[in-house]
TORPALUM-916893 format. One line per field, with one value per residue (C-alpha): residue in one letter; x, y, z; chain; residue number from 1. Coordinates in nm, 3 decimals. Last residue first. Layout:
REM TORPALUM-916893
aa = c(A, ...);
x = c(X, ...);
y = c(Y, ...);
z = c(Z, ...);
ch = c(A, ...);
i = c(NUM, ...);
//
This chain:
REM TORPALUM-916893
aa = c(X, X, X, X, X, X, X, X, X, X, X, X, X, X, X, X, X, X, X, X, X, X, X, X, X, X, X, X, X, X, X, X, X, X, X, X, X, X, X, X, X, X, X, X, X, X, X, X, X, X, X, X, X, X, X, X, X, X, X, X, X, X, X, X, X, X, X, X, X, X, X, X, X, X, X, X, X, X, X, X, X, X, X, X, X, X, X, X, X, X, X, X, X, X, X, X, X, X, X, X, X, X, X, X, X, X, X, X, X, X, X, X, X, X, X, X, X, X, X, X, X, X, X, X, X, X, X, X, X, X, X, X, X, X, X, X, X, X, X, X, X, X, X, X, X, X, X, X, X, X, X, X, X, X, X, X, X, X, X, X, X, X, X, X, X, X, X, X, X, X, X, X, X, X, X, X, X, X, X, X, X, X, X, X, X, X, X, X, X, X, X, X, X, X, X, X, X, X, X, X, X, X, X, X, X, X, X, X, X, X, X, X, X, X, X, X, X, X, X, X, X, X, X, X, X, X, X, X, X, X, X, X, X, X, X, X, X, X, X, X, X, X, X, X, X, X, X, X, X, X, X, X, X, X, X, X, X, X, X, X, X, X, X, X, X, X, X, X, X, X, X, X, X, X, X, X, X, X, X, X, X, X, X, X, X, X, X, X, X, X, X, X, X, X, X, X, X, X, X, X, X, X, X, X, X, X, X, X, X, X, X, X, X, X, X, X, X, X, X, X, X, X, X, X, X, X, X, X, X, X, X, X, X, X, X, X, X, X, X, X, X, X, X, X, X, X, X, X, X, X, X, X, X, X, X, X, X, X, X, X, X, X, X, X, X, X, X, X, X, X, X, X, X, X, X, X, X);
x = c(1.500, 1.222, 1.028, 0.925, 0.589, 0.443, 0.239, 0.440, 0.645, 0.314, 0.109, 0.477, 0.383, 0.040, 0.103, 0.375, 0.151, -0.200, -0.006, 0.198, -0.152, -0.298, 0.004, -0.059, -0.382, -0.361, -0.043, -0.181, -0.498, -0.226, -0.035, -0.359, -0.335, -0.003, -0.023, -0.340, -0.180, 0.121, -0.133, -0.382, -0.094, 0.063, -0.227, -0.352, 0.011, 0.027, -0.355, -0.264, 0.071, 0.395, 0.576, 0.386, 0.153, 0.398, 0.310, -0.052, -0.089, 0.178, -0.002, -0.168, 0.177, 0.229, -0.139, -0.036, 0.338, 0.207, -0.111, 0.169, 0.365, 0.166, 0.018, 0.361, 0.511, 0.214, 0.142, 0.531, 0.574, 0.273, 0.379, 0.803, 0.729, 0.532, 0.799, 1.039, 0.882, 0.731, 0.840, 1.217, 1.267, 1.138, 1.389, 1.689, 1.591, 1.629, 1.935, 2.116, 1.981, 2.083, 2.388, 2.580, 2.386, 2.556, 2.330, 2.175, 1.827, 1.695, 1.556, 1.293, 1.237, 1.286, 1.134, 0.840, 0.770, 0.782, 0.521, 0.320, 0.253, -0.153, -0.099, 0.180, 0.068, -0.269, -0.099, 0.117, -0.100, -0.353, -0.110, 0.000, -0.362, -0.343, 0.021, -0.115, -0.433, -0.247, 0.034, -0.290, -0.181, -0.419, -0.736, -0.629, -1.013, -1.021, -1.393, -1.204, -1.115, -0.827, -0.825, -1.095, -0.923, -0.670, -1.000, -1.085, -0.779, -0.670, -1.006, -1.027, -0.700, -0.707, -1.078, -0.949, -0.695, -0.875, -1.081, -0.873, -0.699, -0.858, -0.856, -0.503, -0.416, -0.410, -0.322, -0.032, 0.036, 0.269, 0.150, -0.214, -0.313, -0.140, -0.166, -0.510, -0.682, -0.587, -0.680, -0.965, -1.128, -1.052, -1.210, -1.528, -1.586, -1.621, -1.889, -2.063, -2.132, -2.352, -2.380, -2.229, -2.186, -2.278, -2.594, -2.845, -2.658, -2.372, -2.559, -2.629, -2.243, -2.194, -2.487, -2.339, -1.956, -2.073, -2.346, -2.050, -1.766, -1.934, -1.994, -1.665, -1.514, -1.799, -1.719, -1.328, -1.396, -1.596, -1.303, -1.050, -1.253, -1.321, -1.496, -1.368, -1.195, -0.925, -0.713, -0.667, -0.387, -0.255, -0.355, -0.150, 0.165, 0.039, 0.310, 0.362, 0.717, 0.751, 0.527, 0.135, -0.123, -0.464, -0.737, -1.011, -0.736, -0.907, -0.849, -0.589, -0.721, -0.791, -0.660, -0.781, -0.551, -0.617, -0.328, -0.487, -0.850, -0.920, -1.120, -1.252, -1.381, -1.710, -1.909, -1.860, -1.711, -1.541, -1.279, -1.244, -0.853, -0.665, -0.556, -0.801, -1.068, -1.383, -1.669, -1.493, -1.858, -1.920, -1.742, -2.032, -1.986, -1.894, -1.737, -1.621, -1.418, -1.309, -0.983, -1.096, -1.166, -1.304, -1.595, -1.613, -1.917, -1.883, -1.946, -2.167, -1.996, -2.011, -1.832, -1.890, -1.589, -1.761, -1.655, -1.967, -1.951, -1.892, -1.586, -1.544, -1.556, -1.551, -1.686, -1.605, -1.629, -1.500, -1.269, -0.951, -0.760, -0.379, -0.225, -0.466, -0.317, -0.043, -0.077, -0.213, 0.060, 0.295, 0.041, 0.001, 0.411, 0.473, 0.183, -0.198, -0.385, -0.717, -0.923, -1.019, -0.877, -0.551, -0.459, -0.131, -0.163, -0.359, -0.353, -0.739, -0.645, -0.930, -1.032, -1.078, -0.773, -0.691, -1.080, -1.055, -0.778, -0.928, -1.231, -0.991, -0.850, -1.186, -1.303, -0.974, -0.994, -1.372, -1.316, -1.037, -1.209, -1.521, -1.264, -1.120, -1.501, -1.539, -1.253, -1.339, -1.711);
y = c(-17.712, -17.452, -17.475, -17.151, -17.016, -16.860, -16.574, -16.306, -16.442, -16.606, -16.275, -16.136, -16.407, -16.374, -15.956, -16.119, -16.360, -16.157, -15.795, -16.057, -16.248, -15.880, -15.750, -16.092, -16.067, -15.676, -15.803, -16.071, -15.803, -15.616, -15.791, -15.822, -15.464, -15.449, -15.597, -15.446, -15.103, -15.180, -15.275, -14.956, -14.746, -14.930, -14.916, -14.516, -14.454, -14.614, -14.459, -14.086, -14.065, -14.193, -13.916, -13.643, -13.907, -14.018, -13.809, -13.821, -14.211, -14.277, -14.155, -14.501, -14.606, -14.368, -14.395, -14.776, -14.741, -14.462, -14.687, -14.965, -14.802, -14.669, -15.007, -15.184, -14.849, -14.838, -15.214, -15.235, -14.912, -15.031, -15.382, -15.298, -14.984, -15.191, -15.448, -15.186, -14.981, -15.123, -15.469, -15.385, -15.126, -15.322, -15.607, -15.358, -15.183, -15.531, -15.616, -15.302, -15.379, -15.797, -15.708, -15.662, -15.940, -16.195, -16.358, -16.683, -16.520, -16.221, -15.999, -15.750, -15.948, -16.277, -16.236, -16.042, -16.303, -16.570, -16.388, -16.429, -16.148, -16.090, -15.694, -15.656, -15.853, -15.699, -15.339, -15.409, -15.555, -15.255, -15.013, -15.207, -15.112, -14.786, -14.674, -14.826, -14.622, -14.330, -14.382, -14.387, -14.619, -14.884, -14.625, -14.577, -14.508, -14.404, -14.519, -14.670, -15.011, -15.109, -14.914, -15.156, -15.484, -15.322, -15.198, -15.565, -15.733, -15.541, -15.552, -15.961, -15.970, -15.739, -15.903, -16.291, -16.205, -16.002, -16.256, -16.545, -16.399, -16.609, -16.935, -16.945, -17.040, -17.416, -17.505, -17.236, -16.876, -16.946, -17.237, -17.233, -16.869, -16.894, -17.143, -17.344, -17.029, -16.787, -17.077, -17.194, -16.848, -16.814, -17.167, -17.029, -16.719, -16.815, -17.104, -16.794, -16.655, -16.912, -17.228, -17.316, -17.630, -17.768, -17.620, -17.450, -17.248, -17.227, -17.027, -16.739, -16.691, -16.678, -16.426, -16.251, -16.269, -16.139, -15.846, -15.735, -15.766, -15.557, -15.316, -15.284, -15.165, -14.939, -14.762, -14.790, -14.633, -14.344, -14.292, -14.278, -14.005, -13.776, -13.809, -13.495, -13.502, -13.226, -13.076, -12.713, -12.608, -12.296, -11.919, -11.629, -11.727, -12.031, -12.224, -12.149, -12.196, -11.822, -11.745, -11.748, -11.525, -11.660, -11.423, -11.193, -11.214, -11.026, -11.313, -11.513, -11.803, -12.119, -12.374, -12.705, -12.997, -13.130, -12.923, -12.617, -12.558, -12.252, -12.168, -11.825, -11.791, -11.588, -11.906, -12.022, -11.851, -12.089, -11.911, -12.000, -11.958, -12.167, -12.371, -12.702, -12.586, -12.857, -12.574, -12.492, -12.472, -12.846, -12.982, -12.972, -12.787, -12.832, -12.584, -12.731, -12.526, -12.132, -12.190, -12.494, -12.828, -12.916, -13.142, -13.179, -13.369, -13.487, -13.393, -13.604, -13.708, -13.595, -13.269, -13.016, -12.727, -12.464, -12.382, -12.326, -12.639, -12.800, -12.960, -13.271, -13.432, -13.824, -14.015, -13.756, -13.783, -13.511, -13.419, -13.597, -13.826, -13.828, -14.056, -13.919, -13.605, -13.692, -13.889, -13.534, -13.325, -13.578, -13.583, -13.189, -13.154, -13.399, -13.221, -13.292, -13.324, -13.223, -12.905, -12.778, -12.396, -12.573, -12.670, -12.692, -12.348, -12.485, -12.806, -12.994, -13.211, -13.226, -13.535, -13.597, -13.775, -13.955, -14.076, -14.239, -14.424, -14.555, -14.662, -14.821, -15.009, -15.121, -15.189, -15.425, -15.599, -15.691, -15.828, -16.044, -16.203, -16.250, -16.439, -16.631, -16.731, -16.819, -17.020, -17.234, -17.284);
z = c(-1.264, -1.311, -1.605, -1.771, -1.755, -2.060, -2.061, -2.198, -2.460, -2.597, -2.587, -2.820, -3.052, -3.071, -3.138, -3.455, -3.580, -3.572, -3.793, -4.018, -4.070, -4.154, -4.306, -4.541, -4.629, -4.752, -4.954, -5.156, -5.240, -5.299, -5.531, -5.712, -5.718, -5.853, -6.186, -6.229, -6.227, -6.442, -6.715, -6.708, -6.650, -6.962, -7.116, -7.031, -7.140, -7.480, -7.600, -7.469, -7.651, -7.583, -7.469, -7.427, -7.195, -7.001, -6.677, -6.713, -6.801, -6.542, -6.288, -6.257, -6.163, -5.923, -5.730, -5.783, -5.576, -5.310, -5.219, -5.167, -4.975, -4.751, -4.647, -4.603, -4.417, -4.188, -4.095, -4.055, -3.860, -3.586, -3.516, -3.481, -3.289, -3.048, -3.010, -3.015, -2.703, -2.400, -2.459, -2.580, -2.371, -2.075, -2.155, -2.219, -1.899, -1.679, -1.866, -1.718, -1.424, -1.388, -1.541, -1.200, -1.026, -1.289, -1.489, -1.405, -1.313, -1.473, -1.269, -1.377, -1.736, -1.550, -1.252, -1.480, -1.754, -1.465, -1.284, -1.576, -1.773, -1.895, -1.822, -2.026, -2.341, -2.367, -2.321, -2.578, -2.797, -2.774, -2.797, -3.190, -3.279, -3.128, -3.326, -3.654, -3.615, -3.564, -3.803, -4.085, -4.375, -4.184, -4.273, -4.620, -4.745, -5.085, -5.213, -5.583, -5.410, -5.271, -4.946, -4.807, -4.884, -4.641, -4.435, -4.435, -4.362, -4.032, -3.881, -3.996, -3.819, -3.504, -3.437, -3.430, -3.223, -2.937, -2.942, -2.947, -2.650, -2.347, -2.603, -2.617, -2.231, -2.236, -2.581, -2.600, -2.690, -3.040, -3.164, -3.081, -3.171, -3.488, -3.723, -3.537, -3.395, -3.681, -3.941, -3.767, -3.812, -4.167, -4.257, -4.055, -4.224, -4.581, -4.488, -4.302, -4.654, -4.676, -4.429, -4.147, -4.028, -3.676, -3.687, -3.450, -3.229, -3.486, -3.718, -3.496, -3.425, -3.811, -3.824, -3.511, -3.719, -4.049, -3.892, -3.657, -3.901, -4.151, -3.890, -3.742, -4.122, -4.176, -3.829, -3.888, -4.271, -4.155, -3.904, -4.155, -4.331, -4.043, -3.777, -3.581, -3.236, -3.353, -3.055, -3.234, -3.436, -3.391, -3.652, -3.701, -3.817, -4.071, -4.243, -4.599, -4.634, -4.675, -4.411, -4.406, -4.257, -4.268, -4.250, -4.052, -3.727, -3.418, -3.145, -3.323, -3.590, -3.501, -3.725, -3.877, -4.042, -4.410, -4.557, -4.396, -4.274, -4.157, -3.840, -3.701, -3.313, -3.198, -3.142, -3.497, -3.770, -4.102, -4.320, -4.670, -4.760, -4.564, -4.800, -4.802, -4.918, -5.019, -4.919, -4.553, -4.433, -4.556, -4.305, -4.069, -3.706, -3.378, -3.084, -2.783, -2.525, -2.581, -2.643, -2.865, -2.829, -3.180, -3.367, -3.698, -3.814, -4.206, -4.498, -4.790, -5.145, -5.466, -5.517, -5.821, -5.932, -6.123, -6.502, -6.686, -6.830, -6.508, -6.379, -6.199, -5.858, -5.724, -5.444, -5.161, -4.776, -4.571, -4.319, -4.503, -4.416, -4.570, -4.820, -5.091, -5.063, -5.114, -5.420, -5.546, -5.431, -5.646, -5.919, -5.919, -5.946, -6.204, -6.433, -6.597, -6.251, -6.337, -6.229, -6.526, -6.462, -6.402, -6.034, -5.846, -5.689, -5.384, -5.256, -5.286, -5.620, -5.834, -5.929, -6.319, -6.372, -6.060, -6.050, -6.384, -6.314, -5.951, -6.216, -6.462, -6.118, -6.012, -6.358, -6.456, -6.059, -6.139, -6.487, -6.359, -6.085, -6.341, -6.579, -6.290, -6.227, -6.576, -6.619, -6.307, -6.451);
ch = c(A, A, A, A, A, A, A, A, A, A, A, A, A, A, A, A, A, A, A, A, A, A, A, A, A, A, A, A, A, A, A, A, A, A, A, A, A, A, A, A, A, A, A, A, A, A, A, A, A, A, A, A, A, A, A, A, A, A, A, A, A, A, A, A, A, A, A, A, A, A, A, A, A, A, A, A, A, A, A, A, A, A, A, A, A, A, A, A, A, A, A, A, A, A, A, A, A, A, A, A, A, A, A, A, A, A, A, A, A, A, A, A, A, A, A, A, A, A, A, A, A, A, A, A, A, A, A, A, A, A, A, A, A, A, A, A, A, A, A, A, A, A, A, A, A, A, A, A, A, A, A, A, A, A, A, A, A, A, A, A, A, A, A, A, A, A, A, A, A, A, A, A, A, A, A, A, A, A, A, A, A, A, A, A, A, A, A, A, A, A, A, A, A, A, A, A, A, A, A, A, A, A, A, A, A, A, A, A, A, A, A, A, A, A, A, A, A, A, A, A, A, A, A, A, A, A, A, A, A, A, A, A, A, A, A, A, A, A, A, A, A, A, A, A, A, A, A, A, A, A, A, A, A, A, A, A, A, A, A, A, A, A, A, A, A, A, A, A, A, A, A, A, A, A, A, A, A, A, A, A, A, A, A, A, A, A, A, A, A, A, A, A, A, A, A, A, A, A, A, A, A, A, A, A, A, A, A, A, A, A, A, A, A, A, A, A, A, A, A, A, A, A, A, A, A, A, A, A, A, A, A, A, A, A, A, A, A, A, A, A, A, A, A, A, A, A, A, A, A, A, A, A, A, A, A, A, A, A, A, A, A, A, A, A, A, A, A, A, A, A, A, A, A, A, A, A, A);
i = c(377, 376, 375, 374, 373, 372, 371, 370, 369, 368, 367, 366, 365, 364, 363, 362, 361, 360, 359, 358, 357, 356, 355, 354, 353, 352, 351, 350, 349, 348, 347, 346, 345, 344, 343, 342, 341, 340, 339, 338, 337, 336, 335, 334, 333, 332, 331, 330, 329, 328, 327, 326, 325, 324, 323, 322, 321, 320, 319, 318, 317, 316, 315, 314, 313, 312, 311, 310, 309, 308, 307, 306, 305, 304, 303, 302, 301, 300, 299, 298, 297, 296, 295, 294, 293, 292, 291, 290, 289, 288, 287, 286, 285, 284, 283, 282, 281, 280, 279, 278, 277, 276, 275, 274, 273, 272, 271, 270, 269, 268, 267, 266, 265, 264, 263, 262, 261, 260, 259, 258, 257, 256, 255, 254, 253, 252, 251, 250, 249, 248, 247, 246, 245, 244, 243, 242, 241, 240, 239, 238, 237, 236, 235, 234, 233, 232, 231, 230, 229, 228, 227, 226, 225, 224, 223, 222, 221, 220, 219, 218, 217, 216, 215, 214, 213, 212, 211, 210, 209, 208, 207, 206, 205, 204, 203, 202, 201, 200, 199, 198, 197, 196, 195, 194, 193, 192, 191, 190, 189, 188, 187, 186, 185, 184, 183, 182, 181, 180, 179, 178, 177, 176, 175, 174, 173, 172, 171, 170, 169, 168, 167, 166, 165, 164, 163, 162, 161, 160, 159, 158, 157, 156, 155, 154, 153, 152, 151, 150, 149, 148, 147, 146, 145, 144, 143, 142, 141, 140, 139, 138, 137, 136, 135, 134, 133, 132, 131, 130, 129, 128, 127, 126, 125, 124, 123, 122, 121, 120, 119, 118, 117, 116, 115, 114, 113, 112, 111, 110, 109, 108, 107, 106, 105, 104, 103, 102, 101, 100, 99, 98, 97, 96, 95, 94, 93, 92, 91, 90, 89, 88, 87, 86, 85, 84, 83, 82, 81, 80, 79, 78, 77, 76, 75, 74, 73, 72, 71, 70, 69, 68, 67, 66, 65, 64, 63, 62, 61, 60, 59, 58, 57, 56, 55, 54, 53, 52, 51, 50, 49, 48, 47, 46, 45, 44, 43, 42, 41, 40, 39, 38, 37, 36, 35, 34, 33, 32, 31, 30, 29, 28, 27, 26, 25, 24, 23, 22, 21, 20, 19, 18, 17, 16, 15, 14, 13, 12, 11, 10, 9, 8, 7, 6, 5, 4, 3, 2, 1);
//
């Protein structure tokens, strides 16, 4: 029984990462100029604009693409809403009316104002402009970027994300009305929740005051885990590789942490006693630099440089079947890809558990700092 369920495991990773292979050769990469008529990513330059690509959200949802016979480029997926504030308030349409471009080139009229869509962000053009103008490093001179509110990708993946751990955690909640031990999928739950309240709620905030931020705990680490677990599979959501989630996620902790301060967290971050009134200022800013700033920076760049990373590593290494295919044919490259590739997801799945934990530690830690009165002697 062991050996088949390690052969299942297996099974799954080698069609979720053949799958991902698939979709890097037949997808067409949205950047213009780095296309053949085909639409797949056969040089260095296409795979690098590809990768990314990927790395960035994107206003629309796609499963996959490919070519027709008769040469047209067709999408599976669904748009999404975009909604702008724009110089002439809200205006909201469906991504669909930029038809997958992503240069600048189909231009969208609503309300009397023209939008483009350019490396994934959208522009309002100048009162009179039919077209994008661009410069030599392809920036647009006649159009500014407009304050975007859209659901995009990232946010598709946030909603799904929440609602798995809505309908998990009621069901678990549901359970323990009636029975001490959970049963089903809930028996999965339960283990993970004593973990976070037992390795790292406990220790690090205390036995008297954890319980107030097991909540907020509990959610940053299952949210955390699940869209990593998310980004691993062939739909393309990189929702913790996003420096705006990273940044609100680590805002969150900061603000928690500030707010719940005991008065001995502020005499001695305001104040600090046994130090020379001189210092006591210039130790006073450090302290508040260090709360307000570094320890956020410290939660948010690690999430996002971790996740990044490791999309950038297996998009590359499944890129290797394009990229090395003059050199050792079709067959040796799609194995090597194929074998490099599974190598690193189930690093990843390693890895998406452990920013998480990393993610829970560190923002328990820093709750701890905050609420913890000293003794006085």
């Amino acid at each position: 029984m062991e050996i088949a369920q390690k052969s299942i495991k297996f099974l799954t990773i080698a069609i979720i990462a053949l799958f991902s292979a698939t979709i890097f050769a037949s997808e067409i990469d949205k950047e213009t100029g780095h296309q053949n008529d085909d639409g797949r990513v056969n040089t260095g330059e296409e795979v690098k604009a590809y990768i990314q690509h990927h790395l960035k959200d994107s206003h629309d949802f796609s499963f996959f693409s490919y070519t027709s016979d008769e040469g047209e480029r067709k999408h599976f997926g669904f748009p999404l809403p975009v909604i702008l504030w724009t110089s002439e308030g809200l205006v909201t349409f469906m991504s669909s009316e930029f038809h997958h471009n992503d240069d600048g080139h189909v231009i969208v009229d609503k309300k009397g104002l023209k939008f483009a869509k350019i490396h994934s962000k959208i522009y309002e053009l100048e009162n009179g402009a039919t077209s994008v103008s661009f410069d030599e490093t392809h920036h647009a001179t006649n159009a500014a970027k407009v304050l975007d509110f859209s659901i995009t990708k990232s946010v598709v993946g946030i909603l799904f994300a929440g609602f798995l751990m809505l309908l998990a955690f009621s069901k678990l909640a549901k359970q323990y009305k009636t029975r001490q031990i959970p049963k089903g999928f809930s028996r999965v739950l339960e283990p993970l929740v004593i973990y976070v309240r037992d390795e790292i709620a406990k220790p690090n905030i205390g036995e008297k005051k954890y319980k107030k931020f097991m909540g907020f705990l509990l959610t940053v680490f299952f949210f955390i885990w699940i869209l990593n677990l998310l980004g691993l599979t062939p739909l393309g959501f990189n929702v913790t590789g996003q420096i705006a989630v990273t940044v609100g996620l680590a805002l969150f902790t900061m603000v928690i942490y500030m707010f719940n301060g005991s008065k001995d967290f502020w005499a001695h971050t305001l104040w600090m006693p046994g130090v020379p009134y001189v210092l006591r200022p210039i130790l006073a800013v450090i302290e508040l630099a260090g709360f307000i700033l570094i320890k956020p920076f410290s939660l948010l760049v690690r999430l996002f440089a971790n996740i990044t990373a490791g999309h950038f590593v297996v998009m590359s290494l499944i890129a290797l079947m394009v990229t090395m295919k003059e050199a050792f044919g079709p067959v040796a490259s799609t194995g090597m890809s194929l074998v490099l590739a599974l190598f690193i997801m189930v690093i990843e799945i390693l890895v998406a558990f452990l920013q998480a934990f990393i993610f829970t530690m560190l923002s328990s830690l820093f709750i701890g700092m905050a609420v913890e009165e000293h003794e006085h002697h």
